[in-house]
C-alpha positions in Angstrom: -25.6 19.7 4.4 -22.3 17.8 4.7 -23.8 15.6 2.0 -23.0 18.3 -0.5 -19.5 19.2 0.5 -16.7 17.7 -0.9 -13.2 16.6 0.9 -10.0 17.3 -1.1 -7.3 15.3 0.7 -3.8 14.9 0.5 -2.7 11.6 -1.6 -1.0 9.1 -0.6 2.1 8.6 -3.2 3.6 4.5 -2.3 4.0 3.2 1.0 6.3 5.6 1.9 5.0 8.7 1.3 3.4 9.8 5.0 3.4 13.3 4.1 3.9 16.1 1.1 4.1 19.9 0.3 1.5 22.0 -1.6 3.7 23.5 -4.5 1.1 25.4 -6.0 -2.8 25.4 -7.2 -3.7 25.7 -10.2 -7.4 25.9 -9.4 -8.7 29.2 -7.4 -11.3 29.4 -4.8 -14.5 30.6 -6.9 -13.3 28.4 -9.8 -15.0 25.1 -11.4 -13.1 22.1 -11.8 -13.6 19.0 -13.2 -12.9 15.5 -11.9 -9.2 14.9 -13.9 -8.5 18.5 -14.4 -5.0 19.7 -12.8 -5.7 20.8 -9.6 -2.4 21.0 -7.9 1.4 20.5 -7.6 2.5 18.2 -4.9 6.0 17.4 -3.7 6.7 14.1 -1.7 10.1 12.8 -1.1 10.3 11.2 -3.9 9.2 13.3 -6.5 7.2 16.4 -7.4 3.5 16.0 -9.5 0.4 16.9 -10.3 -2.7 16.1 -8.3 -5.8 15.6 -10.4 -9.2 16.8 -8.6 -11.0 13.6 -7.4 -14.1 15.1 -7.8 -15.6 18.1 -9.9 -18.0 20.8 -9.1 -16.8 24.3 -7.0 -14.0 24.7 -5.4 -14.8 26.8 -2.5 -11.7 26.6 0.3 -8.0 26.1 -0.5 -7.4 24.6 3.4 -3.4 24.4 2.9 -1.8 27.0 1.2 1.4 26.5 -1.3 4.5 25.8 0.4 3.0 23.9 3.5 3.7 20.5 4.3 0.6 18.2 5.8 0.2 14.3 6.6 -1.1 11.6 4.2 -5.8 12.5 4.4 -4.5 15.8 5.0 -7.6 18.1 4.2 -6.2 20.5 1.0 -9.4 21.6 -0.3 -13.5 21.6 -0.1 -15.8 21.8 -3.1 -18.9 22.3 -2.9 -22.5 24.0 -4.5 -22.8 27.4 -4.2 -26.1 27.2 -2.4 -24.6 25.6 0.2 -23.5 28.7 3.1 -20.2 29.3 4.6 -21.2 28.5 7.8 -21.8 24.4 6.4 -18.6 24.2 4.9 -16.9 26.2 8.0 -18.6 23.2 10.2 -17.7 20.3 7.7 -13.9 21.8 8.3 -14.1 22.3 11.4 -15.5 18.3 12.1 -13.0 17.2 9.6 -10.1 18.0 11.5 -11.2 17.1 15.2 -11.6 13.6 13.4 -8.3 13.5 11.5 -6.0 11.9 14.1 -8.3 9.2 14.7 -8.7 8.5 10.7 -4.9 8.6 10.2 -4.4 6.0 12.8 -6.5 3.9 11.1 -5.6 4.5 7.8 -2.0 3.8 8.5 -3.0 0.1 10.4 -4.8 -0.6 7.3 -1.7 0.1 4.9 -0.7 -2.6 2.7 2.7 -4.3 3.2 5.1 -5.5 0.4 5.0 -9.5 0.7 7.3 -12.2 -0.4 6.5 -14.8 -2.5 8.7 -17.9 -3.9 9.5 -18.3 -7.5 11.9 -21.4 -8.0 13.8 -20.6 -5.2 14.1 -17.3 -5.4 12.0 -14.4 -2.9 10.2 -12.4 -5.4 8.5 -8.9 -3.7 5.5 -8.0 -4.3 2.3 -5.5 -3.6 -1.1 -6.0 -4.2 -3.8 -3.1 -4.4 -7.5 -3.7 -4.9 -10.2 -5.8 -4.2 -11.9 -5.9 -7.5 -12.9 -9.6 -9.1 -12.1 -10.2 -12.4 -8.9 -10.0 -14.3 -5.9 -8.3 -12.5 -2.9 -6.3 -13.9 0.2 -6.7 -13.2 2.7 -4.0 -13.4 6.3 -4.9 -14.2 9.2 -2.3 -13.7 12.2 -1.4 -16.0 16.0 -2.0 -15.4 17.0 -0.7 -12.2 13.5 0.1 -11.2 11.5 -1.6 -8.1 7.5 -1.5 -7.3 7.7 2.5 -6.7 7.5 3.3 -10.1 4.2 2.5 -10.2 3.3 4.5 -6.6 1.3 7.2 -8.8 -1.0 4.3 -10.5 -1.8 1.8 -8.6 -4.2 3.4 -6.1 -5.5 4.4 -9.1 -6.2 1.6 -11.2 -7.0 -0.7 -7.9 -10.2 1.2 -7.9 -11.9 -0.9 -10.6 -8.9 -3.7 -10.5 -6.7 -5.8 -8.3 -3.3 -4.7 -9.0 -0.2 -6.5 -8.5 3.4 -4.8 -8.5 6.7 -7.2 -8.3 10.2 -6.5 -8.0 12.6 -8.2 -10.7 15.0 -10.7 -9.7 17.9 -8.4 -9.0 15.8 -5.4 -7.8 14.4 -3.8 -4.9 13.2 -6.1 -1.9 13.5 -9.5 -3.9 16.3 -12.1 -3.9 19.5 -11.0 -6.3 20.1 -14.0 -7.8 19.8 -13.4 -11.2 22.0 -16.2 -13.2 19.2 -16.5 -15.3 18.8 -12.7 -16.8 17.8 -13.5 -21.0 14.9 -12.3 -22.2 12.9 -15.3 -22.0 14.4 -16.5 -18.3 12.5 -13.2 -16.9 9.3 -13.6 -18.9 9.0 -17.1 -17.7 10.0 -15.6 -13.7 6.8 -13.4 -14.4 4.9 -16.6 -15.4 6.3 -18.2 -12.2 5.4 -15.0 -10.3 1.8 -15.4 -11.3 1.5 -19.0 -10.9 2.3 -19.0 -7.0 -0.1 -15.9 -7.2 -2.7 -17.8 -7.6 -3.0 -15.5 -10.8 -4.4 -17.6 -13.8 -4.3 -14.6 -16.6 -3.2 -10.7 -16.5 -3.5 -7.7 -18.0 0.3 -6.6 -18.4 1.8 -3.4 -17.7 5.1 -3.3 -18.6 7.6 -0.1 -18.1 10.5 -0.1 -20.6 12.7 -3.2 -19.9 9.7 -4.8 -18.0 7.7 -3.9 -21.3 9.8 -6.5 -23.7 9.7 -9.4 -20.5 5.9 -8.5 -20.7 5.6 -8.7 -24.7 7.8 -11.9 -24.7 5.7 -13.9 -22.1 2.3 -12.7 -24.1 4.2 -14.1 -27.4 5.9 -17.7 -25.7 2.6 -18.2 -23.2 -0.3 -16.2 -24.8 -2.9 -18.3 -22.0 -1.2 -16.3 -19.1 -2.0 -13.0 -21.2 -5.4 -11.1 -21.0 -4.2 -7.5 -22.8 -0.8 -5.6 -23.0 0.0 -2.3 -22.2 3.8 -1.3 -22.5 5.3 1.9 -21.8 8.1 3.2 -23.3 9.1 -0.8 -24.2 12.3 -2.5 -24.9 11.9 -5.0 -27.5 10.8 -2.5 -30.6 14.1 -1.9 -32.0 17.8 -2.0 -31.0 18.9 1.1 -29.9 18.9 1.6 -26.3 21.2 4.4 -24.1 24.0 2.5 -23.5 25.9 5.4 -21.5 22.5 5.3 -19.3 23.0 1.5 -18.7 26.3 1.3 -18.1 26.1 4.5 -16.3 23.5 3.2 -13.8 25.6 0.0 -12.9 28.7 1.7 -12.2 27.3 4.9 -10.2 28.3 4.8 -6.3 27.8 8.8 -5.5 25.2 11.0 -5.4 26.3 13.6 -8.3 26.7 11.1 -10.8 23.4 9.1 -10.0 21.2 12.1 -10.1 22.8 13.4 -13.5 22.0 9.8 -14.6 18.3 9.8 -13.1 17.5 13.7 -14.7 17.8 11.6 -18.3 14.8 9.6 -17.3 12.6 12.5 -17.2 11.9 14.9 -19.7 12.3 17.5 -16.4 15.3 16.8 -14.8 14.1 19.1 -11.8 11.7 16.3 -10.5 14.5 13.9 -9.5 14.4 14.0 -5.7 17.3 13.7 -2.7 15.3 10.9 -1.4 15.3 9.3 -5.2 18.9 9.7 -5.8 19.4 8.3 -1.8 17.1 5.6 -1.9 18.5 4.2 -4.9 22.3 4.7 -3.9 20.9 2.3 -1.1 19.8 -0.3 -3.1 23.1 -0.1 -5.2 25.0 -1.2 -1.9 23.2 -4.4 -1.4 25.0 -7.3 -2.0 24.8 -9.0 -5.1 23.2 -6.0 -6.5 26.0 -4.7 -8.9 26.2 -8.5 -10.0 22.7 -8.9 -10.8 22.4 -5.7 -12.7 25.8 -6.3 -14.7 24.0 -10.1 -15.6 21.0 -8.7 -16.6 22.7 -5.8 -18.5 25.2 -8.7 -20.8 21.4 -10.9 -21.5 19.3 -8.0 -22.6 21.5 -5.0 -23.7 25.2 -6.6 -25.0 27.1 -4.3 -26.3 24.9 -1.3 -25.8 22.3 -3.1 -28.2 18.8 -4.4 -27.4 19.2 -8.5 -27.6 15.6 -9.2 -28.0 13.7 -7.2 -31.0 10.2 -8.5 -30.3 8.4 -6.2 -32.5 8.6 -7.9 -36.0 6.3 -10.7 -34.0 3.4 -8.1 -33.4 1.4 -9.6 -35.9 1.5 -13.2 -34.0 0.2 -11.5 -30.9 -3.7 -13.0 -29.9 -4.4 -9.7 -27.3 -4.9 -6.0 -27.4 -2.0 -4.0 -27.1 -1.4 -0.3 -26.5 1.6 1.5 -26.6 2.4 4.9 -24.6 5.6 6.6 -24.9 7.0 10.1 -24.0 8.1 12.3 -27.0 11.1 13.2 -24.9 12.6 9.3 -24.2 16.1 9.8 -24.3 16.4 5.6 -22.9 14.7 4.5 -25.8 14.1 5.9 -28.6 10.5 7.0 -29.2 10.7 6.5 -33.0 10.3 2.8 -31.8 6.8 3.2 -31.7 6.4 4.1 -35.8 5.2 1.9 -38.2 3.4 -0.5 -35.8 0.2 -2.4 -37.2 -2.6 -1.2 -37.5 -4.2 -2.6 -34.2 -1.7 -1.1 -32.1 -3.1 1.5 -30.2 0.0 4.0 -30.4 0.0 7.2 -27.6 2.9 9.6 -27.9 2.8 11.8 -25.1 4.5 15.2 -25.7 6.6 17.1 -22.9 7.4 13.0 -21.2 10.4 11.5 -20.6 11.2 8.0 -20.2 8.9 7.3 -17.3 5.7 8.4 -18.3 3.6 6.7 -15.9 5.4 9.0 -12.8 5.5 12.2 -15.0 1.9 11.9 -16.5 0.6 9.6 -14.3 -3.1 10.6 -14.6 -2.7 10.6 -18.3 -1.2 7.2 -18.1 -3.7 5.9 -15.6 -6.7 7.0 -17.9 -5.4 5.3 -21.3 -5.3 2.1 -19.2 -8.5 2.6 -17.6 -9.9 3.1 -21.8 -8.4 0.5 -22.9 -9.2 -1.8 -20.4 -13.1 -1.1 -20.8 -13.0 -0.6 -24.4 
């Protein structure tokens, strides 16, 4: 019965991603595996990562075999009982496929778009996942970062949440006006951001720089604020990697911007041609270098953080969680010691700087705890 057999497909990484290439399994055929447990390595254009299995129970075909390239719903893999024959799961395959085109079109008219939105004055992008009611999250990026940071945990987390992702002022899609760059001038953007949302309190996700606008809004408008979860957060202490920064701002060609992107990850390796090209695009855009260099004098003068938030944890009226790779080489780790009490403090070992693209499913469960706890 098809009941009892199980799809693996391929993932689909951000809107971008339309197809990707088995690496390697880590699972054989014969093999039990576990809903969450590594199943295999798969390499888009942007970047290279681990699938979890969807599903647990026997994995009984490997359907593409390491170093092939198939579409986005792609059938990888079938699990399945072992009482059910070879001939069942040969017919499930075999109805899969003749029906694949026709569920690819569809998926692909169903895609969500990015959408604009105005925040005084200014086009702020944006993308929203799930259908869920109840209290959203909204995931806010980093210097230099855009809504694809978050393309390995948003399909996740819209599962049992709607999920909003914006660009900055200054960043991907949205305007590049960014005269007003502090601190507090992009915390109360976000609280603009929400309020043409139609978005009357948030969980926050906050990566890095978009970690301290987060912590800042909960502190100056607590209401807007359901939870906090900042990874790898400005705002904790002062240091910050200047040469990164400055580094970042000034690169126009492709050797120098990957050597600057290989310090975001604890694997240099993962850093993509399609990464290091896709963001040498943005860097072109007009007003761009502007915006960055205005946002760059507000929050990091000098090579120093402006805004050390932490010493106000104890004034904070929600839950907050910290996660942070053991490998930052952006800012600091050691950030995270000495926190209260009631911080919830994950150091995640082997992680660079962007710990929700290099342990995504890691990162995607601690939210889903926390957010149920």
């Amino acid at each position: 019965m098809s009941g009892d057999i199980q799809a693996i497909t391929m993932p689909k990484w951000g809107l971008a991603m339309e197809e990707g290439m088995v690496v390697a399994w880590h699972v054989e055929p014969g093999s039990e595996v576990a809903a969450g447990d590594d199943l295999l390595d798969i390499e888009t254009t942007k970047i290279t990562n681990v699938f979890e299995a969807p599903v647990g129970g026997l994995l009984r075909r490997q359907i593409v075999a390491a170093g092939e390239t198939v579409p986005v719903g792609a059938l990888l893999g079938v699990v399945a009982d072992s009482a059910v024959e070879d001939g069942a799961i040969d017919a499930f395959v075999a109805r899969f496929e003749e029906s694949f085109e026709v569920q690819a079109k569809e998926a692909a008219a169903a895609a969500p778009e990015t959408q604009v939105i105005e925040v005084a004055g200014q086009p702020l992008a944006y993308l929203r996942l799930g259908e869920a009611e109840g209290t959203p999250l909204v995931l806010v990026h980093g210097f230099g970062g855009d809504i694809n940071n978050w393309l390995f945990n948003m399909p996740s987390l819209a599962e049992s949440h709607g999920v909003y992702a914006l660009d900055l002022p200054g960043h991907g899609k949205s305007g590049k006006d960014a005269d007003k760059a502090s601190l507090e001038a992009l915390a109360e953007t976000l609280a603009g951001f929400m309020a043409a949302a139609g978005i009357e309190d948030a969980h926050l996700v906050g990566h890095s720089l978009g970690g301290a606008i987060a912590l800042q809004l909960a502190l100056a408008r607590p209401a807007l604020v359901a939870s906090l979860t900042l990874i790898a957060p400005a705002g904790f202490g002062p240091e910050v990697n200047a040469d990164y920064v400055e580094g970042f701002i000034a690169a126009e060609r492709r050797k120098e911007m990957k050597s600057l992107l290989g310090m975001l990850f604890a694997d240099p390796e993962l850093v993509s041609r399609d990464m290091v090209n896709d963001l040498l695009k943005y860097k072109r855009l007009d007003g761009v270098t502007t915006a960055l260099r205005a946002i760059a004098d507000a929050v990091f003068p000098e090579g120093r953080q402006a805004g050390v938030l932490s010493p106000r944890l104890a004034e904070l009226a929600v839950p907050l969680q910290v996660i942070w790779g053991a490998e930052d080489r952006i800012v600091p780790a050691s950030h995270a010691a000495d926190l209260p009490d009631k911080v919830r403090v994950h150091l995640l070992e082997g992680v660079g700087h962007m710990p929700q693209m290099e342990a995504a499913g890691e990162v995607n469960r601690l939210i889903g705890e926390f957010l149920s706890a």
